[in-house]
C-alpha positions, 0 to 999 in steps of 0.5 A, a space after each residue: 487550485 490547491 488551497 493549502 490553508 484549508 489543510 491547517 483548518 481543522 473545522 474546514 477539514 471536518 467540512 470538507 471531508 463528509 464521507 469521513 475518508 481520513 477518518 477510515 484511513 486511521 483505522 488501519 491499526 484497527 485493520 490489523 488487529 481485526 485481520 488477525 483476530 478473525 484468522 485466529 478465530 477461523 482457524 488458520 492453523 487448521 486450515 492452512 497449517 504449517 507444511 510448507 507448501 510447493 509454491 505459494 501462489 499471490 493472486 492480484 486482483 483489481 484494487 490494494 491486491 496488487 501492491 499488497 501482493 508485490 510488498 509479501 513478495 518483497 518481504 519474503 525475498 529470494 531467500 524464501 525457501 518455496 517459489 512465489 507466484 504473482 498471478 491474475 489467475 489461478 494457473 493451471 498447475 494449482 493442486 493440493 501442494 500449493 497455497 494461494 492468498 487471494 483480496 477482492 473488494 469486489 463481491 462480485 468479481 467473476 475471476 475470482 470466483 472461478 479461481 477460488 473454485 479451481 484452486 479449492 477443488 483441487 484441494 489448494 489451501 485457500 485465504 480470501 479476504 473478501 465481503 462475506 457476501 457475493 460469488 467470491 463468498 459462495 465459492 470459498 464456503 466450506 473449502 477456503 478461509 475467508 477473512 471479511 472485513 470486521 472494520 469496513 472502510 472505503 475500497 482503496 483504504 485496505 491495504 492494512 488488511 491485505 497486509 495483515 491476511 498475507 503476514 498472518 498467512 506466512 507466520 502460519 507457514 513458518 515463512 515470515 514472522 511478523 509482530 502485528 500488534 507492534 505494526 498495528 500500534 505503530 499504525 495507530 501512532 501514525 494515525 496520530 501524527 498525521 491527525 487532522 489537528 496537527 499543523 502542516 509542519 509538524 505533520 507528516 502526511 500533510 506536508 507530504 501533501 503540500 509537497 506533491 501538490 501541482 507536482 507529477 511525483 515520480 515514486 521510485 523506490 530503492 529497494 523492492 519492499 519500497 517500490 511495491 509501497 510506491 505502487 500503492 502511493 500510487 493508487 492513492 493519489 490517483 484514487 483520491 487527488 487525481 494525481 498521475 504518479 510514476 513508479 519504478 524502481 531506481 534502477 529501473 528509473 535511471 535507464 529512462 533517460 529522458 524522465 531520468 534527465 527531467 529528475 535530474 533537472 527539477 532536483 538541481 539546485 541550479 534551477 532554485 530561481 527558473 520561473 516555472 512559467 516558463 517550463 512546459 507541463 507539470 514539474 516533477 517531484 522525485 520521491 526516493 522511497 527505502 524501507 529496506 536497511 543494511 549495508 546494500 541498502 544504505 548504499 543504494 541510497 547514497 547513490 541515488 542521492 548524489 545523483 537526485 541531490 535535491 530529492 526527496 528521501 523518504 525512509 521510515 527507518 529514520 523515525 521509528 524502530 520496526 521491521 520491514 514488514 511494520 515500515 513499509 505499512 507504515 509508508 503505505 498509511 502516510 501516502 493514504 492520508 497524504 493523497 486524502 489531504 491532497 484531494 480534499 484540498 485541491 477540491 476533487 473529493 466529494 464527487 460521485 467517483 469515491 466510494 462513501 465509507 461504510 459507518 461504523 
């Protein structure tokens, strides 16, 4: 059961949470800035270069690498000028034309090791972000830049470094140019909102929290940058509350019939007085997520919002002034916070499952 007082308790919150995950969830501004500074200092621009490259080649590694690969891809759009490949593994074809952004929180993962050897062998150029430790570590040495976490925090808590290694990488590149310090500051403005102190109503992750609680959200986004985000939400509540959540995009969520029909009837205003004991499972909560702006995106959203009139929208172009790149880390810290506060106060933090946080 969901104790929703524990939230508006700050002392019972410090309590509860004694690995420090929230706190290691507001460093993601620090993340960023810390993520550039050490490309900057690897030499990035020595090593990557700016020629740009035949193909650029996003591996997804178990953990934040998928959502964070999907989001660069979403960034870049068909407008980019080079072909974008997501991958598990290095393909076959990778040469000396190519670059490849890879991220492993696992020292250890064997997979990787192997591609980055394949790639850096045949002289692709290479960013790694990785421990500075292990398999991964050994085979990027000397060949690849390797970017190992200068601020550590828990494993599913590094979305922000991801997403910093691959803006700072394509910046190099000529293919996207992102202000980090302006993300990073607005990161640590969200931080801020979503402060343990701050009540549930005037607290955007909290009251994300109370309204995904004894809910199964459907995170469907309506635009790609929105929808790689929704990934990512994803993984944090099932990492940290326990949560299953769907997540598609709405075009691909309104050709399900039968879960778009359940949407449509948990959304209806109709059903304000049902008794939900009478309902069967869980209801769902229908989040329409947007970070893109613009006369196709706006009327995206309108759609979806005269068909889904009661659900949730949420679109950070609302709030605060950024590009697409700075909303939609902005979307991924608040859904990390709000599952952070969900788990903590449904009780399922704390057991042997989550990773403690390195002490910094």
């Amino acid at each position: 059961m969901l104790d929703d007082t524990l939230l508006d308790d700050p002392r019972r919150l410090q309590d509860a949470d004694a690995g420090g995950l929230l706190r290691a969830a507001a460093l993601a501004g620090a993340q960023v800035r810390s993520t550039a500074e050490a490309a900057e200092e690897g030499g990035i621009g020595r090593l990557i270069g700016s020629e740009r490259p035949r193909a650029l080649v996003l591996l997804t590694r178990p953990g934040v690498g998928p959502a964070g690969a999907q989001l660069l891809a979403a960034l870049l759009g068909p407008a980019c000028p080079v072909p974008v490949v997501l991958a598990d593994v290095v393909p076959g074809w990778v040469g000396a034309l190519d670059v490849v952004i890879a991220h492993t929180d696992d020292p250890g993962d064997g997979v990787l090791a192997e591609s980055v050897e394949l790639a850096t062998r045949r002289g692709a150029r290479m960013v790694i972000t990785a421990p500075e430790t292990g398999p991964v570590a050994q085979a990027a040495a000397g060949r690849a830049l390797l970017l190992p976490p200068r601020v550590p925090v828990p494993g599913g808590l590094g979305f922000a470094r991801v997403l910093a290694a691959g803006l700072v990488t394509l910046a190099s590149l000529g293919l996207l140019r992102t202000d980090l310090g302006a993300l990073a500051d607005e990161l640590d403005r969200e931080a801020e909102r979503d402060h343990p102190m701050h009540e549930s109503f005037v607290n955007p992750a909290k009251s994300l929290a109370l309204r995904l609680a004894d809910r199964t959200p459907l995170l469907w986004g309506l635009d790609h940058a929105a929808t790689a985000v929704a990934a990512h939400g994803a993984l944090a509540l099932a990492s940290f509350s326990g949560v299953v959540a769907d997540v598609a995009g709405y075009p691909q969520a309104v050709i399900r019939p039968a879960l778009h029909r359940a949407a449509i009837n948990a959304t209806s205003q109709a059903d304000i007085f049902a008794d939900p004991d009478d309902d069967e499972g869980v209801p769902p909560r229908v989040l329409l997520l947007a970070v893109r702006q613009g006369p196709v995106a706006d009327a995206a959203r309108r759609a979806a919002s005269e068909s889904l009139r009661g659900a949730d929208v949420i679109a950070p172009a609302e709030e605060i002034v950024g590009d697409e790149a700075l909303r939609a880390a902005l979307l991924a810290v608040r859904f990390d916070l709000a599952a952070l506060y969900l788990g903590l106060a449904a009780g399922r933090l704390g057991g042997p499952g989550i990773v403690s946080p390195v002490v910094l």
